[in-house]
C-alpha positions in Angstrom: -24.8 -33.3 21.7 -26.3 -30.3 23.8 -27.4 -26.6 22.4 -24.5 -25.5 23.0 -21.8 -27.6 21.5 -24.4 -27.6 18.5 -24.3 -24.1 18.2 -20.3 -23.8 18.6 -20.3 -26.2 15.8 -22.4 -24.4 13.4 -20.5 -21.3 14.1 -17.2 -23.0 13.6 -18.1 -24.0 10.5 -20.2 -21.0 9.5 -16.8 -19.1 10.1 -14.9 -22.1 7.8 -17.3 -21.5 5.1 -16.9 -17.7 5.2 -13.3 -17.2 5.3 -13.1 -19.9 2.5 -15.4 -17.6 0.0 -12.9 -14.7 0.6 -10.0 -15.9 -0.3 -8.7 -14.8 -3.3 -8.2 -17.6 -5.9 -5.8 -20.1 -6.3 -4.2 -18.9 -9.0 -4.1 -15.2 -7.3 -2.8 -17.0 -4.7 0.0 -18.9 -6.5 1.4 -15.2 -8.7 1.6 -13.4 -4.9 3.8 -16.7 -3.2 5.9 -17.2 -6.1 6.6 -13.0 -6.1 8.0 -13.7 -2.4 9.5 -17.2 -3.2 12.2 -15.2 -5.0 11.1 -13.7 -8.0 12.7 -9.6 -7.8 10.6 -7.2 -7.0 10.8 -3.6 -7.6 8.5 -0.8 -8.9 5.9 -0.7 -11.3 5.7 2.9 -13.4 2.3 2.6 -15.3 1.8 6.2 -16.1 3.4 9.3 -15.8 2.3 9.9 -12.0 1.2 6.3 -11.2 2.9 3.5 -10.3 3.1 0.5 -7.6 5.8 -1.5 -5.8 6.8 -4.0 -4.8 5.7 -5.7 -7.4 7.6 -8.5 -10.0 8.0 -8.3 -13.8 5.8 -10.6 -14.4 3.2 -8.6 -12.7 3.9 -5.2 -13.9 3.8 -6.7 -17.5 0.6 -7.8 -16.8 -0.8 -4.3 -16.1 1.3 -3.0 -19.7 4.2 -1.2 -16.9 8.0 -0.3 -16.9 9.0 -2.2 -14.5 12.1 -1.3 -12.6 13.7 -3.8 -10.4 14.6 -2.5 -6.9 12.8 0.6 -7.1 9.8 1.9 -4.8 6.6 3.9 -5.7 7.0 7.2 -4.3 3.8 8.7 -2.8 4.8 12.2 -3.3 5.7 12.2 -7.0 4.0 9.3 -8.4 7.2 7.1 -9.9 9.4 4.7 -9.2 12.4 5.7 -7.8 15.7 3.7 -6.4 15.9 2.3 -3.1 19.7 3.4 -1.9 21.2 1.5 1.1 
């Protein structure tokens, strides 16, 4: 094997290695594909002027949250409000 492939080798798996260490968990992993595998999402009101979307029930209970299902985090105020089509 030459220098070169050598080196394209190590950096291939140096790359491997990296991008394996910053994934997030398994776990993590499972919670965010089962919220898109058809769980609802909707909007997360935590406090009075913070909240979060789209997120599930499952995962605003986590965080102690009202969740409200279909609803968005609005930037401006801070709550959840309803998404109207």
């Amino acid at each position: 094997m030459s220098v070169k492939a050598s080196a394209k080798v190590l950096a291939v798996f140096a790359l491997t290695v990296l991008f394996a260490a910053c994934a997030p968990p398994d776990d993590q992993r499972k919670n965010e594909q089962q919220g898109r595998a058809g769980a609802p999402t909707g909007c997360c009101q935590r406090t009075e002027t913070s909240c979060a979307s789209p997120v599930t029930k499952e995962q605003c209970d986590e965080i102690r949250g009202a969740f409200h299902e279909g609803g968005d985090c609005r930037s401006d105020t801070g709550s959840c409000g309803v998404e109207h089509e």
